[in-house]
C-alpha positions as CSV (number, residue, x, y, z in Angstrom):
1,X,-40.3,-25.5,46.5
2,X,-41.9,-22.5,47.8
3,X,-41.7,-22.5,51.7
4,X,-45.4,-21.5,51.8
5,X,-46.7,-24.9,50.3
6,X,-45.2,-26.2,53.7
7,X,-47.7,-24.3,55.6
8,X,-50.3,-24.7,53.3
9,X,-49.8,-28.2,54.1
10,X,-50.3,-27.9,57.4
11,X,-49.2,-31.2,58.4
12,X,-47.2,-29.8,60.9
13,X,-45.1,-27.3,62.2
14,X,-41.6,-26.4,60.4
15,X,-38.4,-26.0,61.4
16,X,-35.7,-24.2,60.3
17,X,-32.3,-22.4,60.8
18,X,-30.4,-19.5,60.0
19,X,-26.8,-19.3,58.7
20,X,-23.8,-16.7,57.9
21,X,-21.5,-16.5,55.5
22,X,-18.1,-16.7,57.5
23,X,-15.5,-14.3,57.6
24,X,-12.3,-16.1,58.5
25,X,-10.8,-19.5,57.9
26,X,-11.9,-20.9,61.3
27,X,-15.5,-19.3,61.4
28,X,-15.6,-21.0,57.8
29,X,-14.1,-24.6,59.7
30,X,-17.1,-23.8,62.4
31,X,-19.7,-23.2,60.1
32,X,-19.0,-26.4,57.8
33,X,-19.2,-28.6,61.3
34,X,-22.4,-26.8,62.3
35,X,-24.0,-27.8,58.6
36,X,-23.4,-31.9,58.9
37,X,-24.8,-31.8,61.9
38,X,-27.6,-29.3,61.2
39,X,-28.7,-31.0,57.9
40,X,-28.5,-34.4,60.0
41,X,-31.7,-33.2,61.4
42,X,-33.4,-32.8,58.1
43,X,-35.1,-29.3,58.1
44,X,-37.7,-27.7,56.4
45,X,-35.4,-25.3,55.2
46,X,-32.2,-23.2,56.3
47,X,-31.8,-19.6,55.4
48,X,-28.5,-17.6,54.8
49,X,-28.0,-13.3,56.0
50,X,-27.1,-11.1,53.5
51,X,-24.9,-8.3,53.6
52,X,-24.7,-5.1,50.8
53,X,-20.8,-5.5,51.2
54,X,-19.3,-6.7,48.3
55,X,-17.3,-9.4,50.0
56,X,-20.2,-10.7,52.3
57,X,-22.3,-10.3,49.3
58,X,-20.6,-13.2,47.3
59,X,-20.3,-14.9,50.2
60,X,-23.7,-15.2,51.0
61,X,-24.4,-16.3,47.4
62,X,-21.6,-19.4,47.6
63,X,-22.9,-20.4,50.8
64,X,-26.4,-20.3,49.5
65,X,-25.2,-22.5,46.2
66,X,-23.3,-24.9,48.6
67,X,-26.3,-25.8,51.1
68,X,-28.7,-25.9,48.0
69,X,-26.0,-27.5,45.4
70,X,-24.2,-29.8,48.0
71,X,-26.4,-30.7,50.8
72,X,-29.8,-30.4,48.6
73,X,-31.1,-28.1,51.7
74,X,-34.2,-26.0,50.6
75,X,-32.9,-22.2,51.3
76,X,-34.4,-19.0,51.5
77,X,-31.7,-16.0,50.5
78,X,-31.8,-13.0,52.6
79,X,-31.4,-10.0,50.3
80,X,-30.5,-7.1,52.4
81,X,-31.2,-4.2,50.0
82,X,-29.8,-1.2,52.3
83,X,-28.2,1.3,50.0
84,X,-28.4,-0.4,47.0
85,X,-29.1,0.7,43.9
86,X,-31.8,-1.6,41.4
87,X,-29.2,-2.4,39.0
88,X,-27.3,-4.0,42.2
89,X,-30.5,-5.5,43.2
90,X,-31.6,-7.1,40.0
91,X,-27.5,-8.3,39.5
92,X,-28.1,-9.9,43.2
93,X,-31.5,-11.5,42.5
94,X,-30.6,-12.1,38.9
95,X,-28.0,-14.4,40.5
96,X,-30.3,-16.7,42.7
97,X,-32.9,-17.0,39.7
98,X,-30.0,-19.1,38.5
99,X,-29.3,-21.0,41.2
100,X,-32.1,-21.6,41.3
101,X,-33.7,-20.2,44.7
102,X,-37.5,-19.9,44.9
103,X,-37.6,-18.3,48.4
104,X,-36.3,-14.8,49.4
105,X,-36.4,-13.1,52.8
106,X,-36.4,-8.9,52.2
107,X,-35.1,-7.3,55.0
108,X,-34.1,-3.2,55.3
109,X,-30.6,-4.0,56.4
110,X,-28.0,-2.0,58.1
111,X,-24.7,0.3,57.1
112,X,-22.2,-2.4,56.1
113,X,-19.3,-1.9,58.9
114,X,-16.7,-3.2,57.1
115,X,-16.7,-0.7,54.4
116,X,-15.5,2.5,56.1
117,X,-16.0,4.8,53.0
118,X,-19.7,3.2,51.9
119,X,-22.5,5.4,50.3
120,X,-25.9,5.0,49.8
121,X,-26.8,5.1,46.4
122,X,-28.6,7.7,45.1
123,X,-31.9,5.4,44.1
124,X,-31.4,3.2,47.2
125,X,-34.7,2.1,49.0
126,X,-35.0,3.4,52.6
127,X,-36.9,0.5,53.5
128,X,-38.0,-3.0,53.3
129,X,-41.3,-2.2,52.6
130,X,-40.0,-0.6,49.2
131,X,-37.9,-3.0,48.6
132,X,-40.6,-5.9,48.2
133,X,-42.6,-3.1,46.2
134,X,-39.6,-2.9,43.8
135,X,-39.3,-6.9,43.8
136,X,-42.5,-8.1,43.6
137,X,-43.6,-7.4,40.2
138,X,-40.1,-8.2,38.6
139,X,-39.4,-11.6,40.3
140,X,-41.6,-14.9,40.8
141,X,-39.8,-15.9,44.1
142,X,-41.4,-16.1,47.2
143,X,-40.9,-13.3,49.3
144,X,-40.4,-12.9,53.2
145,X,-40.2,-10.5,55.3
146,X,-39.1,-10.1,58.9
147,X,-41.4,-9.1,62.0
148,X,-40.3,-7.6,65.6
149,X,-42.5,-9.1,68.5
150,X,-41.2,-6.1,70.8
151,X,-40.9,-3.3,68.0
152,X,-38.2,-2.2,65.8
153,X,-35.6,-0.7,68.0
154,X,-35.9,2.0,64.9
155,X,-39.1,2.5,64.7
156,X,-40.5,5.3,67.2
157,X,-43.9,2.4,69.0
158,X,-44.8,-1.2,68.1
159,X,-48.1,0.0,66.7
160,X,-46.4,1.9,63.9
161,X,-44.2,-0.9,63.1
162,X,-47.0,-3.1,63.0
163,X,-48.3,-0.6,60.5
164,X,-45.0,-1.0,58.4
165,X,-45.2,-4.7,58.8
166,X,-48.7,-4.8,57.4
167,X,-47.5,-2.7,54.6
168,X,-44.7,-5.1,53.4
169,X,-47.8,-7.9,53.5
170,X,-49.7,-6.0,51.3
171,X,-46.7,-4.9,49.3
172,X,-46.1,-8.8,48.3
173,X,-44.6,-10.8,51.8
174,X,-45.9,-14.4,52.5
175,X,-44.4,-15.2,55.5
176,X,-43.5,-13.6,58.3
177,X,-39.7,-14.8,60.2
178,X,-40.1,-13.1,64.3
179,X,-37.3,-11.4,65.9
180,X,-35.9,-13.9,68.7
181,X,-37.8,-13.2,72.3
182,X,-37.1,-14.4,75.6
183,X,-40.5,-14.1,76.6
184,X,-43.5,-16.2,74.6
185,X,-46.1,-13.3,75.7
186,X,-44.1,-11.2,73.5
187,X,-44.7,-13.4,70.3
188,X,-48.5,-14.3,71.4
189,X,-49.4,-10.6,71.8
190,X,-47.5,-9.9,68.5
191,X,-49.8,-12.3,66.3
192,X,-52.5,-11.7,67.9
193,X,-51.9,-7.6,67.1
194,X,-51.0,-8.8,63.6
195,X,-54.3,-10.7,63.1
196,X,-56.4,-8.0,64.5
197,X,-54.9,-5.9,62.0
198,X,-55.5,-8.6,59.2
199,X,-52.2,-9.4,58.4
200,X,-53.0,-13.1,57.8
201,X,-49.7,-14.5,56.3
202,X,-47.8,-17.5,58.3
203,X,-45.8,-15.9,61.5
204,X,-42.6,-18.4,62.5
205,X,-41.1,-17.2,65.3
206,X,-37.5,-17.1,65.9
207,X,-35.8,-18.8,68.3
208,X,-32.4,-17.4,69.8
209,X,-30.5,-20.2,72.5
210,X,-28.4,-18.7,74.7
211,X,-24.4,-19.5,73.7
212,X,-22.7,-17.2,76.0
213,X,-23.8,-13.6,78.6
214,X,-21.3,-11.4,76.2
215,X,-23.4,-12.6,72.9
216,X,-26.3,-12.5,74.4
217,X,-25.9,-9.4,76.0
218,X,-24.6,-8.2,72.4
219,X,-27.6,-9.5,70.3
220,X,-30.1,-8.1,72.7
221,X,-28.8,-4.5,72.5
222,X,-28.6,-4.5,68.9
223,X,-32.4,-6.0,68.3
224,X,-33.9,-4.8,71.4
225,X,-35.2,-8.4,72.8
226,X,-35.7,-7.7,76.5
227,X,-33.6,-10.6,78.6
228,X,-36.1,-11.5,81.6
229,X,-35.8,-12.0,84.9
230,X,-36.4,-15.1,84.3
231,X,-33.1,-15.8,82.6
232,X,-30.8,-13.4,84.6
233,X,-31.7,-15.5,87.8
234,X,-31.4,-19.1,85.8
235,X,-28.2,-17.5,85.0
236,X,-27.3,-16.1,87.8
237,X,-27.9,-19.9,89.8
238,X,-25.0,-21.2,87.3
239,X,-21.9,-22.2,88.3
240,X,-19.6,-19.0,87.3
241,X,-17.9,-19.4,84.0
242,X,-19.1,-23.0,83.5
243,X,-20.0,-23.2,80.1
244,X,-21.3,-26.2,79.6
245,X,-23.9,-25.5,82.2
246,X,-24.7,-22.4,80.3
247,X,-25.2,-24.1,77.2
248,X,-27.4,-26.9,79.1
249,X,-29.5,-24.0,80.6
250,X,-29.9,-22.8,77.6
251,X,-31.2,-26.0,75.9
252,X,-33.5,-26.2,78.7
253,X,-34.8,-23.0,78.2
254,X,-35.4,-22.5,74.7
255,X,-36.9,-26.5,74.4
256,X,-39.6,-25.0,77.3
257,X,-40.3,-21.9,75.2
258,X,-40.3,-24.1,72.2
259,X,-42.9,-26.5,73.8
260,X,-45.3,-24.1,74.8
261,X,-44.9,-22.2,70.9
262,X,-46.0,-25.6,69.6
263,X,-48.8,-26.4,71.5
264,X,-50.2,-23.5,70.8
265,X,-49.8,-23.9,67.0
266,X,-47.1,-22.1,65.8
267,X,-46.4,-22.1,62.1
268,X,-43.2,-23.0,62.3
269,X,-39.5,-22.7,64.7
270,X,-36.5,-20.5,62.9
271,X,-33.3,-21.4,64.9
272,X,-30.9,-18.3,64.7
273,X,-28.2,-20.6,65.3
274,X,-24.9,-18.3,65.3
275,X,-23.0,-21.0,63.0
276,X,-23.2,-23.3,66.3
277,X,-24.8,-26.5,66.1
278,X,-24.6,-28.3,70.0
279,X,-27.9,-26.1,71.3
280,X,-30.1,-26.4,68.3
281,X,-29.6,-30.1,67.8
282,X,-30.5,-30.6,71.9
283,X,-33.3,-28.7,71.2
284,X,-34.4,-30.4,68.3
285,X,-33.8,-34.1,69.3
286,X,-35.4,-32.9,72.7
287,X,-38.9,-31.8,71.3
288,X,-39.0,-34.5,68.7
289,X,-38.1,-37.2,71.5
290,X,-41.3,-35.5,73.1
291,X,-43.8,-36.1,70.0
292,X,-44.1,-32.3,69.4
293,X,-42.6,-32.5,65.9
């Protein structure tokens, strides 16, 4: 199925949630916890990151073979094309036809770290907007693209990136997956900016609980979500170093963003779940226990 006919639907609102590909024997004993109990709650779909390192590359494509294969999971592949040359790309994409996946997300991507002596290829595509170009025409999938309620922390103001965003629309994106915010204004004033602009595809917007200060702290400085007062004082009232009060705070929190995203009619709720399974399934349980999905 093509994760647009569950908006066109419009029955009501999806959810979803984002994996990764471990990289150890006990991320991979995490991860397989955090998918019983994930696909206990019956999403919409789950997606899976993508790395161009060879290693995270085929792991990517056996995780996304196991959740579709094993746990009949609807899944929409990241393809992270950054410096990649098309033969790579069409041996990648070539590879999910056969799967087969329907749904692709096309992001830019970043320098894969653990490959010290990596090169851009000479034909690479500098950005995601080029990417879908390349893609589109050559593949019947349906394609996704990512969107940064605060700005790109590349990209130089918010309007321009709105500007890039619109070009990936019109370059062949459906949907839209938000960056994670702390701050609903944020998303609100980022749709409203992309209808005014008439990007008119579905907008989900990402929702990041809060696992622990040093990831959160991490996450934030690599995206550039802004953590609000709002959250360093509920943290700050914690007990120090308790993490299970942490964790409950940040249930609390997200399930109150969450509540006010659906009742204003939000497409649809992409959990970036971190391989962890405890906050999303609170959340979850908690809004459906509350009639809001």
């Amino acid at each position: 199925m093509k994760v647009t006919d569950l908006w066109s639907a419009a029955q009501k609102p999806t959810v979803s949630f984002e994996l990764f590909p471990p990289r150890s024997p006990k991320g991979a004993e995490k991860l397989e916890k955090a998918i019983d109990a994930l696909a206990d709650l019956r999403p919409d779909f789950v997606s899976v990151t993508f790395g161009a390192g060879g290693s995270t590359r085929e792991g990517s494509r056996q995780l996304v073979e196991k959740l579709k294969k094993e746990k009949m999971l609807e899944v929409v592949a990241y393809f992270a094309g950054y410096g990649l040359g098309p033969e790579d790309i069409t041996a990648v994409l070539d590879s999910y036809q056969t799967l087969p996946i329907e749904n692709v997300l096309v992001v830019r991507g970043d320098v894969p770290k653990e490959l010290e002596d990596f090169k851009p290829h000479p034909r690479s595509f500098a950005h995601a907007s080029d990417l879908i170009e390349f893609i589109r025409p050559r593949y019947p999938f349906c394609l996704g693209t990512a969107g940064y309620p605060e700005g790109h922390i590349d990209c130089e103001s918010k309007d321009k990136d709105l500007e890039y965003l619109r070009l990936k629309v019109e370059n062949g994106a459906e949907y839209i997956i938000s960056n994670y915010f702390y701050d609903n204004r944020y998303f609100f004033d980022f749709v409203q900016r992309c209808r005014a602009l008439g990007i008119g595809v579905p907008i989900l917007a990402g929702v990041m609980p809060i696992y622990s200060v040093k990831m959160m702290k991490m996450l934030a400085g690599m995206c550039g979500a802004t953590i609000t007062d709002e959250v360093r004082n509920g943290i700050a009232s914690l007990p120090q170093d308790d993490k299970e009060s942490l964790v409950n705070f940040g249930i609390e929190f997200a399930a109150s963003q969450c509540t006010e995203l659906l009742r204003a009619g939000v497409a649809g709720l992409h959990f970036y779940t971190m391989d962890l399974s405890e906050s999303t399934v609170g959340i979850v349980n908690r809004l459906r226990d509350d009639g809001l999905l």
